[in-house]
N, C-alpha and C positions, 0 to 999 in steps of 0.2 A: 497715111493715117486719116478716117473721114475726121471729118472737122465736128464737133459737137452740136447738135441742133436745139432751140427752144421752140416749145408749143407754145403757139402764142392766136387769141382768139380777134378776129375782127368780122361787125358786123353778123355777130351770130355764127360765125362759119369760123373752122380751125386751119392754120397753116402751120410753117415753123420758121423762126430766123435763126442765123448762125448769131456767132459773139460780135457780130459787127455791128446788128440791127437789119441787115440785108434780111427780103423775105426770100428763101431759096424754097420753099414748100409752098404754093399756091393756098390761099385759107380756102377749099371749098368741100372742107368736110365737116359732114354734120356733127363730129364728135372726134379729138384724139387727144391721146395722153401723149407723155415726154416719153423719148427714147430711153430705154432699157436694154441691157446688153444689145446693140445695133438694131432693135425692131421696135416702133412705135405701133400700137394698137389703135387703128382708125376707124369708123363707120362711114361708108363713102356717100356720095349723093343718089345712087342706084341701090343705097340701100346691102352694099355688100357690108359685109363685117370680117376684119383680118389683123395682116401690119405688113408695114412699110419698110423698106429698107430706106437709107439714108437718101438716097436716088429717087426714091419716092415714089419706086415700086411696088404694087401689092404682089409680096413672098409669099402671102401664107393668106389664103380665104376659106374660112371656114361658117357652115351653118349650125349656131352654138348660140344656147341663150345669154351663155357671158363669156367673155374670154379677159382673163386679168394680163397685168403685165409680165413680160420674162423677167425669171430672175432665175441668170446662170442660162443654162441652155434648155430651162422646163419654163412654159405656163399652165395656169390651170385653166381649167374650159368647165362651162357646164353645160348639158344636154339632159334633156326632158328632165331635169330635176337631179340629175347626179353629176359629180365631182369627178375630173380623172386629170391629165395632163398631157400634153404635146411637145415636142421638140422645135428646135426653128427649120426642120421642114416642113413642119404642120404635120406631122404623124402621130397618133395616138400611142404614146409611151407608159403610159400609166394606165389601167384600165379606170371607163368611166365607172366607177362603180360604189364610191364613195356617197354619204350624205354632204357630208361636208369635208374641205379640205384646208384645216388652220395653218399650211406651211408646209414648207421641205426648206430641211437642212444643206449645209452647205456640200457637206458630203452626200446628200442625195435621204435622207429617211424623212417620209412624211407621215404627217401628223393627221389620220384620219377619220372621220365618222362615221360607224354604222349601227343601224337600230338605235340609236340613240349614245352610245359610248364612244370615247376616244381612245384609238393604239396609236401603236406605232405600224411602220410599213416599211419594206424595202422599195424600189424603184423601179422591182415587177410588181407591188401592190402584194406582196407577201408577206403573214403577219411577222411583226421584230416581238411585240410586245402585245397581248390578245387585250383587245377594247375594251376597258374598265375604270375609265376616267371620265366624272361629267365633263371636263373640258381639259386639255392640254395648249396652251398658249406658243407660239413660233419659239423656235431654238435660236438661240442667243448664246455668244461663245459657248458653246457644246452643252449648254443647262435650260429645260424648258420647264417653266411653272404648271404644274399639275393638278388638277382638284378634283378631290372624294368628298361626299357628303359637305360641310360646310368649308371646308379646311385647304390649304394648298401645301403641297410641298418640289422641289424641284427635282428633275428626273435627267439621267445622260440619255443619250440616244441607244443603250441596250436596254431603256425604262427602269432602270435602277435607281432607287431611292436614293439620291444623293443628301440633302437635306429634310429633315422630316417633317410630316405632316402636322405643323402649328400657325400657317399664317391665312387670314379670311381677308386680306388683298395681296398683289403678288405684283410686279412690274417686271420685264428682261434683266437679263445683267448686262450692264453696260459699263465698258471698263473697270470692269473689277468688281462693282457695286450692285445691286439690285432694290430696289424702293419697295417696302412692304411694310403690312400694319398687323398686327398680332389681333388688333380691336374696332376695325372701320372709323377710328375717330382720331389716331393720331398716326404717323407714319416716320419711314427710318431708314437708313440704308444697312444691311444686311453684305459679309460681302460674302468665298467660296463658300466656306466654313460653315456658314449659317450664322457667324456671332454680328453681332450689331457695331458697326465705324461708325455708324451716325446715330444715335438715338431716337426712339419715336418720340419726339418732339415738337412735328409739325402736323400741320391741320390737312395738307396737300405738297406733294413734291412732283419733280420730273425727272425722269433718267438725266444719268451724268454725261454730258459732252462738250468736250476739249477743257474737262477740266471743272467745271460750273454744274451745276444741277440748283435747275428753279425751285423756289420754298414758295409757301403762302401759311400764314399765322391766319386763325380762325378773328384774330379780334381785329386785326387792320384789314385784311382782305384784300392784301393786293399781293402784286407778286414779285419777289429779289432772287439774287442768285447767292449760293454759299457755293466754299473750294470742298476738295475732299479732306480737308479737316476739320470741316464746318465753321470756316469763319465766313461771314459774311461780306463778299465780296462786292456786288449791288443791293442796295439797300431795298425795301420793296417801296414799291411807287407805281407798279404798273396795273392794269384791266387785265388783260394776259401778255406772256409771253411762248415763242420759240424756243425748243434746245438753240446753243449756238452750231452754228455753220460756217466754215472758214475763217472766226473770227468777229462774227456778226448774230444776232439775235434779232429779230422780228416781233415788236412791242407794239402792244395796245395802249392810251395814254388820251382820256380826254373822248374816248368813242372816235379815235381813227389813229391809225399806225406809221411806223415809222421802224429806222433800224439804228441799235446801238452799237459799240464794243464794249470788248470785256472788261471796261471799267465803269460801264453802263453811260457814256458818253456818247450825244448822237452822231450819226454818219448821216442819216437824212432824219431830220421834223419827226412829227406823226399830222403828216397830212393826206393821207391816202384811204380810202375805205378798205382795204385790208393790204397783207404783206406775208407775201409765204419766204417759207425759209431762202437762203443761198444755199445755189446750187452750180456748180461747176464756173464760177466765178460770177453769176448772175442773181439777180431777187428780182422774183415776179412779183408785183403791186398792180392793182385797178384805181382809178379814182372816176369817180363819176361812172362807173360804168366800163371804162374803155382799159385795155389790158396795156400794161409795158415795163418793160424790163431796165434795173440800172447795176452798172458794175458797182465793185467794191467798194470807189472813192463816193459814190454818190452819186452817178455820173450817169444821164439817159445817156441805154444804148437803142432803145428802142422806146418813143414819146408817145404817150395818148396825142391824138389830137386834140381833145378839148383842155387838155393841161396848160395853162396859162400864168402859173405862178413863176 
């Protein structure tokens, strides 16, 4: 089994370490993201544009004005201004022929634009549902937030009206729940059903994960976490916050960041100029500039050089 890699930047140019700190990826690319399903999306120093396999092979080179990351065995690509997808042999699976392309479901139906409206599609680019939405949001356990004229409502993947058109903001359903506002001024969780678990009650919220979903009250302005019975489980105190990630949340606090647990207890300070989420047992932070990685306990596995505390 390959060993999981992190993108990790030095001196302007991108490489990657495993979980050790090791740099097994040379940094001298102008541009890469983190590995997704086995292919990382690189921009090389000759100016190719593709990905990599774990080996650090360019798979897949293609002339495209964008190429996002895989997800599952499709990405999307764009060329002279239209949308379509490729497989990880780099073969055109989708035709380009889209305006825009907000997603594909896990079963394969995307979510695309033409002339200005959103349908649905099969994975020949065949209509499921003909283009009649100003926007259609990514499919999230099997329900994608929909919207006509001012209003949203959520649709399955055969575009059927599952909950109706009453809310004027919309967020995924994420474990159960889904975050929306009937009124742009207070917010709520909503769960299959459409009935409200959580009350719009707040000023601002975040999808729910592992449990937690961020608040923020309009008169304090910071930000806490409640459970899914709305009690308040971190009290708000933060600039912002992270969903949690294997246990950890990624906090702003004082204009520089740091990581806590779910009891809102730190794991590391907020001494960092920023802190992305954890990911496959790592959290990428910068301070000063310079990129590095610490496991769970708190622990560089990969140190800035100029870090000195």
């Amino acid at each position: 089994m390959n060993q999981h890699l992190y993108v990790l930047k030095i001196n302007n140019k991108y490489g990657f370490i495993n979980d050790q700190g090791d740099i097994v990826v040379p940094a001298v690319y102008k541009s890469a993201n983190n590995f997704h399903d086995g292919l990382a999306q690189v921009w090389t120093k000759d100016n190719k544009k593709g990905y990599i396999n774990s080996d650090n092979k360019l798979v897949i080179e293609l002339e495209a004005d964008y190429l996002d990351d895989f997800k599952g065995d499709l990405a999307i690509i764009s060329m002279a201004g239209k949308k379509g997808c490729i497989n990880k042999e780099g073969n055109i699976v989708i035709p380009v022929i889209f305006d825009r392309i907000n997603g594909i479901s896990e079963s394969g139906t995307i979510i695309g634009m033409k002339n200005g409206l959103m349908g649905l599609y099969n994975n020949k680019g065949e209509v499921i549902t003909e283009p009649q939405f100003k926007s259609i949001q990514a499919f999230s356990e099997g329900l994608a937030a929909a919207k006509k004229g001012d209003t949203y409502a959520y649709i399955n993947e055969q575009g059927e009206i599952v909950i109706p058109f009453q809310f004027t903001s919309c967020g995924p359903f994420k474990e159960g729940y889904a975050e929306v506002s009937l009124d742009h001024d207070t917010y709520g969780f909503i769960d299959k059903t459409g009935e409200f678990v959580i009350p719009p009650t707040y000023y601002q919220l975040k999808n729910f994960s592992e449990g937690l979903a961020a608040f923020r009250l309009k008169t304090a302005g910071k930000w806490g976490f409640i459970n899914q019975s709305n009690g308040v489980i971190i009290k708000p105190k933060f600039q912002s916050v992270s969903d949690f990630s294997e246990g950890i949340s990624a906090v702003e606090l004082k204009d520089s960041y740091g990581y806590v647990d779910k009891q809102g207890k730190w794991i590391v300070k907020n001494i960092f100029s920023t802190a992305d989420s954890f990911s496959n047992g790592l959290g990428l932070v910068t301070y000063e500039g310079e990129w590095g990685y610490l496991n769970r306990s708190g622990e560089w596995v990969y140190k800035p050089h100029n870090f000195n505390r």
